[in-house]
C-alpha positions as CSV (number, residue, x, y, z in Angstrom):
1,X,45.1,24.4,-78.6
2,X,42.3,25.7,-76.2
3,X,39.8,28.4,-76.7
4,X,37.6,29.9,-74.8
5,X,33.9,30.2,-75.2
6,X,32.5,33.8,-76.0
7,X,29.2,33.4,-74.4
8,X,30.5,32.8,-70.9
9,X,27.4,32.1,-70.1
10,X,26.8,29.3,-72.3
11,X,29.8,27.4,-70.6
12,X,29.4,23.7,-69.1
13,X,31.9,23.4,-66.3
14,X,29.7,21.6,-63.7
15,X,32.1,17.7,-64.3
16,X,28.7,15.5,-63.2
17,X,26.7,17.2,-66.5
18,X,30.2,16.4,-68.6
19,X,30.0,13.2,-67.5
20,X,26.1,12.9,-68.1
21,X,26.8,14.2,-71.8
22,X,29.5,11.6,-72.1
23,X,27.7,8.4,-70.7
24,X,24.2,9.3,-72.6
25,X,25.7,10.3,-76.3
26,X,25.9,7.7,-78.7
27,X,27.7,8.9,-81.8
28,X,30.8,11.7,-82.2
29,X,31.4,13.8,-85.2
30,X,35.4,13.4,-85.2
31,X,38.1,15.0,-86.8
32,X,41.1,14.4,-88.2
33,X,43.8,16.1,-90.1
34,X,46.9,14.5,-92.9
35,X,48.3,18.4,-94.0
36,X,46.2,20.4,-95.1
37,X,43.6,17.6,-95.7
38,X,40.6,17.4,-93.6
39,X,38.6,14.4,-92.8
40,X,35.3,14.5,-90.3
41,X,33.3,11.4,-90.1
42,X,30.5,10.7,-87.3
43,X,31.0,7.0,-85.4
44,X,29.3,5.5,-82.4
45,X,31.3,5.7,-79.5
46,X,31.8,3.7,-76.4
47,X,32.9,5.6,-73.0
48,X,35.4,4.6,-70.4
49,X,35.0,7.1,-67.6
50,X,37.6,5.6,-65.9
51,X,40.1,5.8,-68.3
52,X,39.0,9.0,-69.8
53,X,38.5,7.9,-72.9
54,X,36.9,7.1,-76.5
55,X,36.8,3.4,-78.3
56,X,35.8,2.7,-81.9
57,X,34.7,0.0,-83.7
58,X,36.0,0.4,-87.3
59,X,37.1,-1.2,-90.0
60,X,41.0,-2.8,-90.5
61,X,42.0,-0.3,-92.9
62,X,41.2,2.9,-95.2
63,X,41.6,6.5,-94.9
64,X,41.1,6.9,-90.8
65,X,44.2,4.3,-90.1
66,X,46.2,6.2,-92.9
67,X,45.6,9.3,-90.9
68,X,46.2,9.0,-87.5
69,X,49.4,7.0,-88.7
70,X,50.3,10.5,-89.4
71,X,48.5,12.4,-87.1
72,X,46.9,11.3,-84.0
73,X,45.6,14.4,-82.3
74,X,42.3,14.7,-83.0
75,X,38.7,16.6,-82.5
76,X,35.5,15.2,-81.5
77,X,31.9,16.5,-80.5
78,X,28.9,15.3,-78.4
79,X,26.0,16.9,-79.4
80,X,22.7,16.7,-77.4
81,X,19.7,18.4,-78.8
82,X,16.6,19.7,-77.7
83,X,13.6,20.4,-79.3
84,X,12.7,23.0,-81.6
85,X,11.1,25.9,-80.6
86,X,8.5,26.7,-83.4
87,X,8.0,30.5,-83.2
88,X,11.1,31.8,-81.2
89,X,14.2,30.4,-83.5
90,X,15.5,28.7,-80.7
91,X,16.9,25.5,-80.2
92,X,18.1,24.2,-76.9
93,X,21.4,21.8,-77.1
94,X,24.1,21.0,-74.9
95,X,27.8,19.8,-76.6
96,X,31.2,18.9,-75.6
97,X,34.3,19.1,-77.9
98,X,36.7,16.5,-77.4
99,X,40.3,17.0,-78.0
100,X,43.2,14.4,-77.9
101,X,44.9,11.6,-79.3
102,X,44.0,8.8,-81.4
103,X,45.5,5.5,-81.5
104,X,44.9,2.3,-83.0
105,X,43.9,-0.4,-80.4
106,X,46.8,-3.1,-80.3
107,X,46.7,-5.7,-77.0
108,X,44.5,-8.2,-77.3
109,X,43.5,-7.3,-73.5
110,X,42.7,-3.5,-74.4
111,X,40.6,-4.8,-77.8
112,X,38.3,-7.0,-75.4
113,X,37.9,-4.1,-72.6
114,X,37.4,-1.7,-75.8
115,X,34.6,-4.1,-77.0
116,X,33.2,-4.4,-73.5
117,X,32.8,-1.0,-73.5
118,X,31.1,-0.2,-77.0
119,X,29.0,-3.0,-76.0
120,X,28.0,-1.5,-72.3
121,X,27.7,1.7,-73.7
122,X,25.3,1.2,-76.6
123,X,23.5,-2.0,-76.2
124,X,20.1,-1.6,-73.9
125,X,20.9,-5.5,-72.8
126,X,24.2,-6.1,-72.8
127,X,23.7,-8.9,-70.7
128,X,22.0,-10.5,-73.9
129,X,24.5,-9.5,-76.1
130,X,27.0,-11.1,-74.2
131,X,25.0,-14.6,-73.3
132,X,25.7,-16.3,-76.1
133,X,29.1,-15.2,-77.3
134,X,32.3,-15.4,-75.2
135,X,34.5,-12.5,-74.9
136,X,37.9,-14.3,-74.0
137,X,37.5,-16.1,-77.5
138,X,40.4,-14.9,-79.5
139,X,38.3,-14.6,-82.2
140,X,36.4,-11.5,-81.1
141,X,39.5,-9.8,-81.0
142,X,41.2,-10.9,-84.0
143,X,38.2,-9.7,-86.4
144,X,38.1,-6.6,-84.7
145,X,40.0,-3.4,-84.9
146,X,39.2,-0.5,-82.4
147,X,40.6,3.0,-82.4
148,X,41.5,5.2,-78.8
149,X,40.5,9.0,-78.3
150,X,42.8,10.0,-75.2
151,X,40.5,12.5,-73.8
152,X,42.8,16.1,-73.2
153,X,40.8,18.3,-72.7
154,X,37.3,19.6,-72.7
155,X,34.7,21.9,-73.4
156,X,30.9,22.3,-73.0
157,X,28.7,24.5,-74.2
158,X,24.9,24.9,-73.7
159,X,22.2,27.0,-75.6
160,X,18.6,27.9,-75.6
């Protein structure tokens, strides 16, 4: 499912200001659908550019799991505001929507690099995260579940 933006001039094409969005956000609103049955939560979010890709943090079971059992693809936006402008009822932003598929996070291998990532992403040291725990421990795997957006497709939009 694609659509195109009305305000063609509101667009984000240029790939190095996707990628900025990407890299600086810290949370997602996603989306998920069972039926007719919506469910949109907002999660912090880890970024593999290389991969083109989403990891998660969450917990081992409840309504998200249940739902991408039965329907991975899924929507997510990056939203990056600006500030107010008092006076004009304007308020600058840039925001990607996300679209793909969702899976739950099974090799032991892909859980570490997914916590690698959540950690490089969002910590400001993650150097002193990662000094005094050890990531090859099984441990940090086996406590942890992570989910997997598949990055589709994309679109950015900017306003004033």
């Amino acid at each position: 499912m694609e659509y195109h933006v009305r305000r063609q001039d509101r667009v984000i094409t240029d790939p190095n200001r996707i990628e900025r969005l990407l890299r600086n956000g810290r949370f997602t609103t996603l989306a998920l659908a069972d039926g007719d049955e919506p469910y949109v939560v907002t999660l912090s979010y880890g970024y593999d550019p290389v991969g083109r890709r989403l990891y998660f943090h969450v917990a081992h079971d409840g309504m998200k799991l249940e739902m991408i059992a039965r329907n991975p693809r899924a929507c997510a936006t990056i939203f990056a505001p600006g500030e107010y402008q008092q006076g004009e009822c304007a308020h600058p932003y840039e925001s990607l929507i996300l679209r793909g598929k969702m899976r739950v996070v099974g090799d032991a291998s892909e859980k570490r690099h997914a916590l690698r990532t959540l950690v490089e992403h969002l910590e400001a040291e993650p150097e002193r995260f990662w000094a005094s725990r050890d990531l090859d421990d099984a441990d940090h795997t086996r406590g942890f579940t992570a989910l997997c957006l598949e990055i589709e497709h994309i679109t950015g939009k900017a306003g004033s």
